[in-house]
C-alpha positions in Angstrom: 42.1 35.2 -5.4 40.1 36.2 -2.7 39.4 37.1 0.7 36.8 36.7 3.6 35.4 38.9 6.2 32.8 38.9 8.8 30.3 41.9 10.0 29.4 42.2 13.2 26.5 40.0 12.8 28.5 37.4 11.5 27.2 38.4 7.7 29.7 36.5 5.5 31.4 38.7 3.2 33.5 38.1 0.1 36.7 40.2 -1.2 37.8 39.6 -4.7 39.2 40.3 -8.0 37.3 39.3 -11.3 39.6 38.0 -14.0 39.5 41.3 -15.6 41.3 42.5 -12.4 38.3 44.5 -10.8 37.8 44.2 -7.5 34.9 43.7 -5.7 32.9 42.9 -2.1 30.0 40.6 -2.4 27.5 39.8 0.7 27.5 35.9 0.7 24.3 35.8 2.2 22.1 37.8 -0.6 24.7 37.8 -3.1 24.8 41.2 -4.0 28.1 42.1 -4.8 29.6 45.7 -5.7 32.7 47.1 -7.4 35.6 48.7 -5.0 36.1 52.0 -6.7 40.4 50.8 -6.1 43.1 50.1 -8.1 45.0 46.7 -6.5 48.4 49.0 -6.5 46.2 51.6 -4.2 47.8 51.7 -0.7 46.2 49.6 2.1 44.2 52.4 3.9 42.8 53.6 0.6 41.5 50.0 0.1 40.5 49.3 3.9 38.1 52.6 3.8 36.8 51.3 0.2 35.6 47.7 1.5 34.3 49.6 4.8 31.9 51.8 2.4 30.9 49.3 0.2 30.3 46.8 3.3 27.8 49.6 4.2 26.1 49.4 0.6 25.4 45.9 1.2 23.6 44.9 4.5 
């Protein structure tokens, strides 16, 4: 499962969960991806602030 996002520069971005159930953010354009330090039963702010960080790690 996952989900897709766009920075302000139009920087593709990928949310998703591994099939060991980790989630993670991955910059489509390098390819870097990083772990979100969440659990998927976290509640939504929790997780919104997580991807916002990690969207940070990877420009």
């Amino acid at each position: 499962m996952t989900g897709h996002l766009r920075g302000w520069d139009h920087t593709p971005f990928t949310i998703g969960a591994n099939p060991t159930g980790e989630l993670f953010v991955r910059n489509d354009e390098r390819g870097d991806a990083l772990p979100l330090p969440v659990k998927p039963t976290d509640d939504l702010d929790t997780i919104a602030r997580a991807v916002a960080e990690i969207i940070g790690h990877l420009y």
